[in-house]
gemmi code that builds the backbone of each chain (N, CA, C; Angstrom):
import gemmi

chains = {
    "A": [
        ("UNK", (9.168, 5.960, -25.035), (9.200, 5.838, -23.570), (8.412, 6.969, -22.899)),
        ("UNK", (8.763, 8.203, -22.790), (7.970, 8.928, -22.736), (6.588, 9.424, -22.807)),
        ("UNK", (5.817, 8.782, -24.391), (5.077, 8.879, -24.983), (3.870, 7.409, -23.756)),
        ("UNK", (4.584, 6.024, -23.599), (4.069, 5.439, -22.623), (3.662, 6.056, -21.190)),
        ("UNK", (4.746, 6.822, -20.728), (4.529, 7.636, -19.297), (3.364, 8.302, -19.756)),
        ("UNK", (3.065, 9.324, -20.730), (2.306, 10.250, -20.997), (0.521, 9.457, -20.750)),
        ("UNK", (0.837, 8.294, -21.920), (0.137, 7.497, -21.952), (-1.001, 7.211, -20.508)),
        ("UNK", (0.087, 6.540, -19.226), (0.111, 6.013, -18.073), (-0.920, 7.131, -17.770)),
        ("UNK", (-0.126, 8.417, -17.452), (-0.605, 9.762, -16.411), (-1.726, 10.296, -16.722)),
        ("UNK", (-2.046, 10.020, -18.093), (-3.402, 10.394, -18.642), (-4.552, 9.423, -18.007)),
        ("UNK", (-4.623, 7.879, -18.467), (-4.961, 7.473, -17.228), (-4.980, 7.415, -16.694)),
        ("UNK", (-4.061, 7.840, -15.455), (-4.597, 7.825, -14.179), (-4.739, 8.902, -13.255)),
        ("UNK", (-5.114, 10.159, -14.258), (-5.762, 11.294, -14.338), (-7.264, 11.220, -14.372)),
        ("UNK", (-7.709, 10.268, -15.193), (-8.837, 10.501, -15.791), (-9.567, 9.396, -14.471)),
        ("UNK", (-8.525, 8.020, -14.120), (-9.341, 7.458, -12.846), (-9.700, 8.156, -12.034)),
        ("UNK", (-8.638, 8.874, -11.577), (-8.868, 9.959, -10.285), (-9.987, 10.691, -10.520)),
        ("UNK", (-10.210, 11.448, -11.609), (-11.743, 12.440, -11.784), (-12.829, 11.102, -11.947)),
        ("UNK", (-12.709, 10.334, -12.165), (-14.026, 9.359, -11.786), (-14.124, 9.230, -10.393)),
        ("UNK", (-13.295, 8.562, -9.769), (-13.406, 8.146, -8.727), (-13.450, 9.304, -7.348)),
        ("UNK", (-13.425, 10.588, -7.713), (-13.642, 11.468, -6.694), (-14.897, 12.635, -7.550)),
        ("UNK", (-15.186, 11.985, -8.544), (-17.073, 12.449, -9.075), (-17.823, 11.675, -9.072)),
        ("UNK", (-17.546, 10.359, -8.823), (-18.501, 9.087, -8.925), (-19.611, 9.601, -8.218)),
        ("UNK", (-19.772, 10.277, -7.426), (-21.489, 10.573, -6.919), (-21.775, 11.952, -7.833)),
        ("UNK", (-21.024, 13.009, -8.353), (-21.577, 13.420, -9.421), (-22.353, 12.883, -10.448)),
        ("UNK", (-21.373, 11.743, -11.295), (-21.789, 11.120, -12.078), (-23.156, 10.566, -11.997)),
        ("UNK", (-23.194, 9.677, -10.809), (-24.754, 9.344, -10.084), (-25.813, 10.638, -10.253)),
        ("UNK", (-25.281, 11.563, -10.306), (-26.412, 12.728, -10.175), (-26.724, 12.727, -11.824)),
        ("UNK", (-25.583, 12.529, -12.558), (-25.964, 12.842, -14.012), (-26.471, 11.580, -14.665)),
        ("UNK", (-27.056, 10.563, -14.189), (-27.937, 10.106, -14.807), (-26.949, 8.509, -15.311)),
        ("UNK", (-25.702, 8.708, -14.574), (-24.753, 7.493, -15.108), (-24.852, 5.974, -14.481)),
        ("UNK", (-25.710, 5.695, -13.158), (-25.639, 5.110, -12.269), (-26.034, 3.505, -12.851)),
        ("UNK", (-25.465, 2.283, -12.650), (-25.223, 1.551, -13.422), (-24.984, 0.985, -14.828)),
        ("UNK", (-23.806, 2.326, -14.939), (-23.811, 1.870, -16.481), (-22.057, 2.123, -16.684)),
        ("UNK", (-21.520, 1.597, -17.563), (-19.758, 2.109, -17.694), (-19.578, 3.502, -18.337)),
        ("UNK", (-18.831, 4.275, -17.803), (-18.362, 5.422, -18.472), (-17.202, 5.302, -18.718)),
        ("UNK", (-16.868, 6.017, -20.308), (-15.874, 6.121, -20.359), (-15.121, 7.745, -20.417)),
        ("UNK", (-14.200, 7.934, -20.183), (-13.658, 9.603, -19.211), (-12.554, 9.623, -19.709)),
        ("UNK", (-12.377, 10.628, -20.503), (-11.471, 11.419, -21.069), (-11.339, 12.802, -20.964)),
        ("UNK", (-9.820, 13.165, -20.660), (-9.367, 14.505, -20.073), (-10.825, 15.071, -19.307)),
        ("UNK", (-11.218, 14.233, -18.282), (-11.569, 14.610, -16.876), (-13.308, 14.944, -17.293)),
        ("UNK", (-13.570, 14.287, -18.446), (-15.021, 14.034, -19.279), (-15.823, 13.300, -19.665)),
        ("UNK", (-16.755, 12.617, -18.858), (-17.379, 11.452, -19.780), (-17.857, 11.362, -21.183)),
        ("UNK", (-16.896, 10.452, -22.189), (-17.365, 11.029, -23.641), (-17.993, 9.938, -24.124)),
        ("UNK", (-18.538, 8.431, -23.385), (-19.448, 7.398, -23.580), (-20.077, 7.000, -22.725)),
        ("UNK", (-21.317, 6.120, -22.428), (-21.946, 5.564, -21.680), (-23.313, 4.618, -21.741)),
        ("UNK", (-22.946, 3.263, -21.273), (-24.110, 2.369, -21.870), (-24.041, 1.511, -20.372)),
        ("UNK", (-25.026, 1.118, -20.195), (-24.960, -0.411, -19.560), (-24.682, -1.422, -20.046)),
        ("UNK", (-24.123, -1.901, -21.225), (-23.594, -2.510, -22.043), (-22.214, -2.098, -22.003)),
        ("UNK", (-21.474, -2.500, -22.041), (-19.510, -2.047, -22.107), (-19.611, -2.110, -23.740)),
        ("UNK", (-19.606, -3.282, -24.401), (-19.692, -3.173, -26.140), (-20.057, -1.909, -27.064)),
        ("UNK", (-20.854, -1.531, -26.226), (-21.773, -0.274, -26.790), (-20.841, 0.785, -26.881)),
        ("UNK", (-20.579, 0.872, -25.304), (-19.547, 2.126, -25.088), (-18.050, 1.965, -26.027)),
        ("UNK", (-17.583, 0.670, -26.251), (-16.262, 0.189, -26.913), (-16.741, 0.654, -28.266)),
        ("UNK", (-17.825, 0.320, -28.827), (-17.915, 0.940, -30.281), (-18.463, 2.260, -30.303)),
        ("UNK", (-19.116, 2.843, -29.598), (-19.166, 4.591, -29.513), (-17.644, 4.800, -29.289)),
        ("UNK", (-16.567, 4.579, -28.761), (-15.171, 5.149, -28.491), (-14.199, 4.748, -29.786)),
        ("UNK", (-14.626, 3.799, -30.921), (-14.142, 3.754, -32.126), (-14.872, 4.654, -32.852)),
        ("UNK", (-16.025, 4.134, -32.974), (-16.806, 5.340, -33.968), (-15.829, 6.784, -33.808)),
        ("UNK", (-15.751, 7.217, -32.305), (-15.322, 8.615, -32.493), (-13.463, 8.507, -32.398)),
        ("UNK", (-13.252, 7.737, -33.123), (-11.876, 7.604, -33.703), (-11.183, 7.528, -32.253)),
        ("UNK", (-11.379, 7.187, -31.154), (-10.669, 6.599, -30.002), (-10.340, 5.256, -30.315)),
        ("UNK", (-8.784, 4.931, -29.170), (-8.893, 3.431, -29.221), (-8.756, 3.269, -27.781)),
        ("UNK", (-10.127, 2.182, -27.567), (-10.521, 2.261, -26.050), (-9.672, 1.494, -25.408)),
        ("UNK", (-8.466, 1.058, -25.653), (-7.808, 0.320, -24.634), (-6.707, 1.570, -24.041)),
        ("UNK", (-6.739, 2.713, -24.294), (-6.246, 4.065, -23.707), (-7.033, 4.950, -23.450)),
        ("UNK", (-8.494, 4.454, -22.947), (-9.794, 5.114, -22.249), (-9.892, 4.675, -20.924)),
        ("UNK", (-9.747, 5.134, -19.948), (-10.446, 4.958, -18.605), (-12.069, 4.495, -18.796)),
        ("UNK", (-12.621, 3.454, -18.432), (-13.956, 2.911, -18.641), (-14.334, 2.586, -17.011)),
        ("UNK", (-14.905, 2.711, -16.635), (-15.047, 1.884, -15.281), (-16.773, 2.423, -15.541)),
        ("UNK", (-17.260, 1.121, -14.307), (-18.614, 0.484, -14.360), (-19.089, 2.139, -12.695)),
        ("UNK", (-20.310, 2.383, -12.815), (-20.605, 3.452, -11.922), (-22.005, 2.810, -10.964)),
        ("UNK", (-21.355, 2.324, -9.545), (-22.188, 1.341, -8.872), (-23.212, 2.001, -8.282)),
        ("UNK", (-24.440, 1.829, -7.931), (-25.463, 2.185, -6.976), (-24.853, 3.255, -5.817)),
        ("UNK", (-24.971, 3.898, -5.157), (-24.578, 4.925, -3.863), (-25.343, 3.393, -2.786)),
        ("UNK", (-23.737, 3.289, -1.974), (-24.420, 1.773, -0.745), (-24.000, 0.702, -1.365)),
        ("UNK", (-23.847, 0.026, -2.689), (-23.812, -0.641, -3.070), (-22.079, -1.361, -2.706)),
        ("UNK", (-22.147, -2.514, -2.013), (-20.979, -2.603, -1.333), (-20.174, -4.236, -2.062)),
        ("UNK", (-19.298, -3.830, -2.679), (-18.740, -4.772, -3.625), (-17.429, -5.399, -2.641)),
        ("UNK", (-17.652, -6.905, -2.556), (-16.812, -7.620, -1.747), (-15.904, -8.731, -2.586)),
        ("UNK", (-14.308, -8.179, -2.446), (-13.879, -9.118, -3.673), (-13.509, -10.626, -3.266)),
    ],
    "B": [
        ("UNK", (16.355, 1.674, -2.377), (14.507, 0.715, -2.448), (14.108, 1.665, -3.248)),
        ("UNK", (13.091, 1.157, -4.209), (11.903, 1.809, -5.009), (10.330, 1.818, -4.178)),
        ("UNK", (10.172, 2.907, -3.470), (8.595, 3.295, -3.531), (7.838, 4.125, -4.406)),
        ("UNK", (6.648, 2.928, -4.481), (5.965, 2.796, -5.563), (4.298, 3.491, -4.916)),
        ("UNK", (4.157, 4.857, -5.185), (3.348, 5.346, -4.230), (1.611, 4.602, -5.074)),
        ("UNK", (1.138, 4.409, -4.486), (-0.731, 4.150, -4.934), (-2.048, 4.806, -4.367)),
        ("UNK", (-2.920, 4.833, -5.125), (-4.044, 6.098, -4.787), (-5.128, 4.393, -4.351)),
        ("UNK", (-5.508, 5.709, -3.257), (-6.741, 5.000, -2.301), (-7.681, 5.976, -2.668)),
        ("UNK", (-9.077, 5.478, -3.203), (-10.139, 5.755, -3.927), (-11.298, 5.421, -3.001)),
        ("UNK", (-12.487, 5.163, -3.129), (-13.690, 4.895, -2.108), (-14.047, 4.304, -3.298)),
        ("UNK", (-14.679, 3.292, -3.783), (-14.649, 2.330, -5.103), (-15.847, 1.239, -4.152)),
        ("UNK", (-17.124, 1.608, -4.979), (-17.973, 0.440, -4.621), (-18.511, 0.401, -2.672)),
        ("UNK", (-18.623, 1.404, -2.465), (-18.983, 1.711, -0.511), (-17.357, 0.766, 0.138)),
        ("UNK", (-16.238, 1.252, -0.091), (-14.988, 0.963, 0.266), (-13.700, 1.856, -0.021)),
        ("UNK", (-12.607, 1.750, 0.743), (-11.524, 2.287, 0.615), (-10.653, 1.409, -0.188)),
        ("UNK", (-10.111, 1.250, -1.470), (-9.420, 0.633, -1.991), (-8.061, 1.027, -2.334)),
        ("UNK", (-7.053, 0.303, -2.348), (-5.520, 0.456, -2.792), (-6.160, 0.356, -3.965)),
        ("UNK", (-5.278, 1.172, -5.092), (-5.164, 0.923, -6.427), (-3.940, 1.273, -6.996)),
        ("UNK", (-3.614, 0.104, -7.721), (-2.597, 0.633, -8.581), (-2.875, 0.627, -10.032)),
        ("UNK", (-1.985, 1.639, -10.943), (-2.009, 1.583, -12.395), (-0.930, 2.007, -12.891)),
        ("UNK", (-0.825, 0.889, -14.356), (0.333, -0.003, -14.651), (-0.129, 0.090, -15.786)),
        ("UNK", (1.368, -0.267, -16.893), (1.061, -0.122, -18.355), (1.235, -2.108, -18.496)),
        ("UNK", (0.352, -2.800, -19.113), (0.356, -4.009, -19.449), (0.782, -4.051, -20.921)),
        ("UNK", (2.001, -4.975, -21.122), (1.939, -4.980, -22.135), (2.508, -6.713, -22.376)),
        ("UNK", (2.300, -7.243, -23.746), (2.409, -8.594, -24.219), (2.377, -8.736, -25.660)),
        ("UNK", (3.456, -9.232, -25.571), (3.395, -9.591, -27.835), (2.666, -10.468, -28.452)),
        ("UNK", (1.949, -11.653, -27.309), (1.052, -12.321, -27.831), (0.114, -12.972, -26.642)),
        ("UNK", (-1.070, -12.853, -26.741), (-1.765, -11.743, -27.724), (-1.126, -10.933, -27.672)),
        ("UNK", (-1.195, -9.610, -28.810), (-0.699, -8.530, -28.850), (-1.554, -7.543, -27.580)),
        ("UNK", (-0.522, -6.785, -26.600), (-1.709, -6.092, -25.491), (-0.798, -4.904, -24.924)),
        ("UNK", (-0.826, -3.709, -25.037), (-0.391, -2.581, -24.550), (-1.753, -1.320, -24.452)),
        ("UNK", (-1.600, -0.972, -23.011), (-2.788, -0.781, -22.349), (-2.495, -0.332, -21.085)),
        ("UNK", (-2.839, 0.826, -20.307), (-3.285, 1.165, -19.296), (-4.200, -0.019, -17.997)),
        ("UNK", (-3.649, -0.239, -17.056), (-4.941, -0.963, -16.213), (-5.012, -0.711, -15.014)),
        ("UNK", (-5.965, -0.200, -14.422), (-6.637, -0.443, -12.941), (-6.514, -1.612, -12.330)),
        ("UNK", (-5.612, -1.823, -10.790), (-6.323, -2.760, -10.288), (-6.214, -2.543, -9.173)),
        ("UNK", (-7.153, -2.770, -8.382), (-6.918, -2.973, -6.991), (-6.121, -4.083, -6.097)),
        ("UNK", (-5.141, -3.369, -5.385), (-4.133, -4.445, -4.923), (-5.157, -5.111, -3.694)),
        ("UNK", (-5.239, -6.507, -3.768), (-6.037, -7.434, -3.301), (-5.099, -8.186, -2.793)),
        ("UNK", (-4.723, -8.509, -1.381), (-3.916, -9.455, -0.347), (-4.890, -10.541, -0.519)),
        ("UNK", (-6.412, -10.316, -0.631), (-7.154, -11.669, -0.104), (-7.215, -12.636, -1.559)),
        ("UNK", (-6.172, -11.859, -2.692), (-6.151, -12.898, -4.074), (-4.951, -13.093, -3.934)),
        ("UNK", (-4.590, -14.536, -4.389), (-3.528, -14.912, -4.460), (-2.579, -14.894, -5.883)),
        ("UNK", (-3.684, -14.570, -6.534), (-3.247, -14.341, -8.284), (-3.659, -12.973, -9.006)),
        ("UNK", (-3.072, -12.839, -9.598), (-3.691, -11.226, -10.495), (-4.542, -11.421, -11.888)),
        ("UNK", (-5.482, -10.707, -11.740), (-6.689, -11.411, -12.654), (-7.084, -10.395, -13.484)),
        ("UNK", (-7.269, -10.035, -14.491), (-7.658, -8.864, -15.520), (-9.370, -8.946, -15.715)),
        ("UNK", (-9.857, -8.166, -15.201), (-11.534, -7.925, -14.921), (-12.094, -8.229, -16.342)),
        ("UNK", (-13.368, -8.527, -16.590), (-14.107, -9.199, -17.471), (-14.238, -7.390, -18.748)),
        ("UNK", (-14.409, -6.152, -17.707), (-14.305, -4.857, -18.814), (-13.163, -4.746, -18.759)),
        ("UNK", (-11.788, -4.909, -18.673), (-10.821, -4.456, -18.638), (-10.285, -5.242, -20.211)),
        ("UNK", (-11.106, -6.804, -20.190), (-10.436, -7.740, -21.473), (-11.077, -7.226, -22.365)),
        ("UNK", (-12.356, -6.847, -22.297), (-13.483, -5.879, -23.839), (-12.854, -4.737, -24.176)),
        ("UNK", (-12.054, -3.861, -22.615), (-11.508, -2.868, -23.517), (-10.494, -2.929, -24.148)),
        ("UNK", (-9.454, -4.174, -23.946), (-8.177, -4.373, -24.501), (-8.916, -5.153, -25.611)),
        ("UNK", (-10.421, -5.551, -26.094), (-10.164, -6.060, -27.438), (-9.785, -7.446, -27.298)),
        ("UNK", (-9.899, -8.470, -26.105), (-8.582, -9.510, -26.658), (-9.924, -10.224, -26.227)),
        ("UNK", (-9.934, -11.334, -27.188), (-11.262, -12.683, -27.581), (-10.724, -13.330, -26.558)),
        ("UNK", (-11.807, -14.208, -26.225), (-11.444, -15.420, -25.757), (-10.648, -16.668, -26.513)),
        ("UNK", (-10.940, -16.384, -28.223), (-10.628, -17.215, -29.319), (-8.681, -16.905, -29.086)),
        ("UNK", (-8.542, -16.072, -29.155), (-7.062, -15.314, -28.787), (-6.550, -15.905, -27.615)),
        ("UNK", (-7.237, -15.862, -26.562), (-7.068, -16.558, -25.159), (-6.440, -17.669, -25.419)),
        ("UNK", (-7.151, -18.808, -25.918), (-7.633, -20.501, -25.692), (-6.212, -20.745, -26.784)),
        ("UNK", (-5.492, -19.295, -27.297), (-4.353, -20.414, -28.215), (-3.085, -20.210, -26.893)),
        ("UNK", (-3.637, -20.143, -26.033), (-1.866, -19.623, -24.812), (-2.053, -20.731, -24.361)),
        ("UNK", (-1.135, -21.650, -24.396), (-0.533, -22.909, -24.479), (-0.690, -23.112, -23.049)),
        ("UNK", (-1.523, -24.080, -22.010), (-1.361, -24.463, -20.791), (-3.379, -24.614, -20.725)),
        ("UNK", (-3.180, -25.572, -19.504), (-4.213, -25.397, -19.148), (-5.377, -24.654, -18.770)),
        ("UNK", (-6.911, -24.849, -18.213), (-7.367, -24.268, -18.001), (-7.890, -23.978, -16.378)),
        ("UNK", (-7.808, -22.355, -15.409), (-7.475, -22.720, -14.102), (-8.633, -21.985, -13.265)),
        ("UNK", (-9.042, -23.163, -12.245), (-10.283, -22.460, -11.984), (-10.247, -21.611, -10.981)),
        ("UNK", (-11.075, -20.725, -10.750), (-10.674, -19.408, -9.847), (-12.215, -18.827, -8.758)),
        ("UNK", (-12.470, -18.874, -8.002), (-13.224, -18.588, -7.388), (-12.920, -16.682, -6.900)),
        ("UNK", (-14.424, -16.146, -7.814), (-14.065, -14.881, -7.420), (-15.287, -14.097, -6.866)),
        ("UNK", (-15.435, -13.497, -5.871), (-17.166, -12.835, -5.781), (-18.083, -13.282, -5.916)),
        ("UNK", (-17.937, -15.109, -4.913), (-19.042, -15.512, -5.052), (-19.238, -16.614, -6.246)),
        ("UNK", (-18.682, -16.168, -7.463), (-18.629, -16.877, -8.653), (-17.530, -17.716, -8.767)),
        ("UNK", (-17.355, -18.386, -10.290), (-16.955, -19.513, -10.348), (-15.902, -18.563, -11.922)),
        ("UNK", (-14.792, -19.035, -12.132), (-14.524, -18.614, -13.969), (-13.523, -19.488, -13.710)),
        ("UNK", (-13.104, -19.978, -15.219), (-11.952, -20.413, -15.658), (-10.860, -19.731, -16.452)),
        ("UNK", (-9.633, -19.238, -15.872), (-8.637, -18.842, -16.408), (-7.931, -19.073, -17.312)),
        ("UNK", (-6.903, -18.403, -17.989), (-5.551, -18.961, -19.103), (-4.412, -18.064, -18.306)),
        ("UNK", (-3.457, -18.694, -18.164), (-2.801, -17.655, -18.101), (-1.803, -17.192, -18.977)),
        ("UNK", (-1.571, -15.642, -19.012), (-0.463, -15.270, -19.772), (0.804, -15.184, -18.894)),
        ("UNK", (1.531, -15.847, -19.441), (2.817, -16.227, -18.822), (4.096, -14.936, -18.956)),
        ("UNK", (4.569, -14.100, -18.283), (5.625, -13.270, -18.203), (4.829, -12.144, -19.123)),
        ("UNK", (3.686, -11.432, -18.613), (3.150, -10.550, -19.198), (3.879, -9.205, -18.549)),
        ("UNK", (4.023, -7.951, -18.828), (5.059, -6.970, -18.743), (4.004, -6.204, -17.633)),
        ("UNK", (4.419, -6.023, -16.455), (3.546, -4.384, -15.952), (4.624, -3.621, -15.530)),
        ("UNK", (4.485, -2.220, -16.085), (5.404, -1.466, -15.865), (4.631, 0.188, -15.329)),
        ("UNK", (5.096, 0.270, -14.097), (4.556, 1.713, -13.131), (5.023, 2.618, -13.544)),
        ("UNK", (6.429, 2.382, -13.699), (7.286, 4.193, -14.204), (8.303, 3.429, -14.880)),
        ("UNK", (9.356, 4.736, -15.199), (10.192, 4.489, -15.729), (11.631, 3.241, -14.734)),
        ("UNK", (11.287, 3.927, -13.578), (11.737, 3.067, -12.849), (11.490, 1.734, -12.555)),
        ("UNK", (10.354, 1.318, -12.800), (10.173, -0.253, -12.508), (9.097, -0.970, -13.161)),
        ("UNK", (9.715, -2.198, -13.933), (8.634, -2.868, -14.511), (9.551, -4.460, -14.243)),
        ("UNK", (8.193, -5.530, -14.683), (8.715, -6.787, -13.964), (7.680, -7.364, -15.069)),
        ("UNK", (7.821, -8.604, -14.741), (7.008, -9.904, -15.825), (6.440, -10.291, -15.082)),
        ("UNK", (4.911, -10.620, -14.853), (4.498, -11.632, -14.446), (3.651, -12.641, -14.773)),
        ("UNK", (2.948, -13.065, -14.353), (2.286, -14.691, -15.407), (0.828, -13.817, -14.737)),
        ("UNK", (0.048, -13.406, -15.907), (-1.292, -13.214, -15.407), (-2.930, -13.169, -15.886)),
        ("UNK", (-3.877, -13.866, -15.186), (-4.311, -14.900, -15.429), (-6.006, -13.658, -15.955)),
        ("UNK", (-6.498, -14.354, -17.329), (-7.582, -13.604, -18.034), (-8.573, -14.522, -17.931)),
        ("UNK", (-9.710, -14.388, -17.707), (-11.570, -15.378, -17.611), (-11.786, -15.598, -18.941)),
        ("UNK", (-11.659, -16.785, -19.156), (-12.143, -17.240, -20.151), (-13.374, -18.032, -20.363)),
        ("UNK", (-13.782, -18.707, -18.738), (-15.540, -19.055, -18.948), (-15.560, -18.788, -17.240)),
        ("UNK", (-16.792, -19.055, -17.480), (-17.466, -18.938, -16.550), (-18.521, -18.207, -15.631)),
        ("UNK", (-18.678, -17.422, -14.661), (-19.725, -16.544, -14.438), (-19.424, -15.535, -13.565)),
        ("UNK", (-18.093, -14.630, -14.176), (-17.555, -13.824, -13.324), (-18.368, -12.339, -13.713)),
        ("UNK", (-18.973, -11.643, -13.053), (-19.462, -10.516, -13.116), (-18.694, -9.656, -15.049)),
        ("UNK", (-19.492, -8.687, -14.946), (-18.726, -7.927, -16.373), (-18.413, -6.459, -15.615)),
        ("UNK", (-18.729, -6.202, -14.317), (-17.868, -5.345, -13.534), (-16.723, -5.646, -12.446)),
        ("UNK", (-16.708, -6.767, -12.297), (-15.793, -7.368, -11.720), (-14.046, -6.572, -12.084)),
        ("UNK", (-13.704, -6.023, -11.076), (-12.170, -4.770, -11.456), (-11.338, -5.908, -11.211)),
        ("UNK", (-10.344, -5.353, -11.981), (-8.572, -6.206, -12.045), (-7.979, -5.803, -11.160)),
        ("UNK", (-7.367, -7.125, -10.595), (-7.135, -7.189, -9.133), (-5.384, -7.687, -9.467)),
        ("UNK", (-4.515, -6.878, -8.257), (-3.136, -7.271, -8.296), (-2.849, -7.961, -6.804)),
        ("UNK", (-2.710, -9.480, -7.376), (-2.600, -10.017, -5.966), (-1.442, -10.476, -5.592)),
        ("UNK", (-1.279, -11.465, -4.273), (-0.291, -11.836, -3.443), (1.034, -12.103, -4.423)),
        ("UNK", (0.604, -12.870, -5.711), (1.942, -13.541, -6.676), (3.163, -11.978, -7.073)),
        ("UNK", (2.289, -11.014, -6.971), (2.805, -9.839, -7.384), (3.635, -9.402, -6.622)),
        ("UNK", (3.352, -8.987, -5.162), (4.038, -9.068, -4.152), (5.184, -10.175, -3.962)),
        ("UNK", (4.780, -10.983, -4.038), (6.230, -12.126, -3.857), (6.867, -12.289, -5.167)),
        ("UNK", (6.870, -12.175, -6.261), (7.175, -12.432, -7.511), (9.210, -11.194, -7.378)),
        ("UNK", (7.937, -9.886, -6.733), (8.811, -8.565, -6.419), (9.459, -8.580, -5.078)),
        ("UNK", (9.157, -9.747, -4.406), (9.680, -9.110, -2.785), (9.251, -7.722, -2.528)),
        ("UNK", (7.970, -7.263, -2.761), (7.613, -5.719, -2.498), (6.760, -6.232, -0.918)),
        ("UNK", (6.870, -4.973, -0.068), (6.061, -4.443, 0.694), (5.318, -3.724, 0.925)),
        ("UNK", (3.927, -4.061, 0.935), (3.026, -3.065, 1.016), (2.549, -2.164, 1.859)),
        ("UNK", (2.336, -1.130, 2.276), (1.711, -0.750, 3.558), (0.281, 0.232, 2.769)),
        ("UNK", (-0.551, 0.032, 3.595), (-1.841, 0.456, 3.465), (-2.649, 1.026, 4.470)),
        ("UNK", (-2.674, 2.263, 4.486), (-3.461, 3.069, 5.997), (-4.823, 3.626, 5.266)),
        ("UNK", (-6.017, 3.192, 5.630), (-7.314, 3.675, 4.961), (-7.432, 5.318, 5.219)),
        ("UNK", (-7.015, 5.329, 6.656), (-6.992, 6.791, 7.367), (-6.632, 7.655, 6.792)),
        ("UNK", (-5.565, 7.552, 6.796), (-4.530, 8.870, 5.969), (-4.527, 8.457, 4.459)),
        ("UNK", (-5.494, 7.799, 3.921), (-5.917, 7.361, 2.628), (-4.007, 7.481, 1.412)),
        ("UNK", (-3.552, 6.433, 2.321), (-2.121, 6.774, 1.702), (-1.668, 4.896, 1.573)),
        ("UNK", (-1.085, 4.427, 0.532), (-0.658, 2.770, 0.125), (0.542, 3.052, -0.914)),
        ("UNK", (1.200, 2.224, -0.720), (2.479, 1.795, -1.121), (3.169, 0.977, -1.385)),
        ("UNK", (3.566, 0.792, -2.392), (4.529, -0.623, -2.410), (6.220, -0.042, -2.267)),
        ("UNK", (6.977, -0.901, -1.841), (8.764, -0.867, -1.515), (9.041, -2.001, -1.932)),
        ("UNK", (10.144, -1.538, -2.672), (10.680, -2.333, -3.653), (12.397, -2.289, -3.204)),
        ("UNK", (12.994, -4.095, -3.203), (14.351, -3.827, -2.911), (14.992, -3.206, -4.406)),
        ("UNK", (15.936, -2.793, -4.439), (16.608, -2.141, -5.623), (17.034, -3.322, -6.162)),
    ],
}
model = gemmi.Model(1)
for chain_id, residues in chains.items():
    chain = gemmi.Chain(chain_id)
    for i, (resn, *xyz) in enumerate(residues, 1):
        res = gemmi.Residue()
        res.name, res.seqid = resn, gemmi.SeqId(i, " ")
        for name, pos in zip(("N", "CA", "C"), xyz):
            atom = gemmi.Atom()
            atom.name, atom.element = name, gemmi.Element(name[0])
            atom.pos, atom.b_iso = gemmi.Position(*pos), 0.0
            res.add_atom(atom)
        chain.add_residue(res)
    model.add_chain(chain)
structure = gemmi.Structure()
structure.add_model(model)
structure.setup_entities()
């Protein structure tokens, strides 16, 4: 139980440092492509998601407890 | 009442509610972290096209969950759903609930397209939402 909370807070640790560096990220060269961010670090990145899912096994991650999100254009205005 | 506090992000040139929730399901097998943005203008909760690559779960996996197939108009696009029926999301220790929720199995829904928690969620819970972009502050209330 615990170990799930831990789980949770880590994600949504790691959203929060995306989503309030997302124009960092843009500066570093990430800008349409998925990153994936761990303890407040991007440790993959492809324009391909697959790519990034098997770079995050390769390095002995299992990406369904990775923050991944896609890093849109600066303006780019997504209407759901 | 349970309030269920949520982070408002700037996501895509916008202010978005988001919530995140542990998903979990014994079949497919699925325990997992997920993003979604709470969406009033969806009436169903939909698991984004990267959200199913990062959980790993096929479409082949999909197509054995017993029920039809449901079509969904999202961003313009067109996909066809499955749904998983009484799938687990759980916020804290305090509150988790079942709900039936629905994964793309064809069609031409973006592969950035984010997982969205919609209206069924809200009524499923009798929760209330309030959402102020301003004071970049959203919430759900929950009866006990």
């Amino acid at each position: 139980m615990e170990q799930e909370m831990e789980l949770l807070e880590n994600y949504e640790r790691d959203s929060g440092w995306f989503h309030k560096n997302v124009d960092k990220l843009r500066k570093m060269g990430f800008v349409e492509k998925f990153v994936a961010i761990k303890s407040s670090k991007p440790i993959a990145s492809n324009k391909d998601i697959n790519v990034v899912i098997k770079e995050l096994e390769n390095r002995g991650e299992n990406p369904s407890f990775i923050f991944i999100e896609f890093v849109h254009p600066e303006g780019y205005t997504l209407v759901l | 009442m349970v309030k269920i506090p949520l982070e408002v992000y700037d996501f895509a040139n916008g202010l978005r509610p988001m919530a995140h929730f542990l998903l979990r399901s014994d079949k497919p097998h699925i325990f997992a972290p997920i993003k979604a943005i709470v969406d009033t203008g969806s009436p169903k909760t939909l698991i984004g096209l990267s959200d199913m690559k990062r959980l790993r779960i096929s479409k082949v996996q999909l197509n054995t969950i017993e029920g039809p197939l449901n079509p969904i108009r999202i961003g313009g696009g067109s996909v066809k759903t499955k749904i998983l029926p009484n799938a687990k999301i759980k916020f804290s220790d305090l509150f988790e609930i079942e709900l039936d929720v629905n994964f793309p199995v064809s069609g031409d829904e973006q592969i950035n397209q984010p997982s969205l928690l919609g209206v069924d969620f809200l009524e499923k819970t009798g929760a209330g939402f309030s959402f102020n972009p301003s004071k970049r502050e959203a919430y759900f209330e929950i009866e006990d």
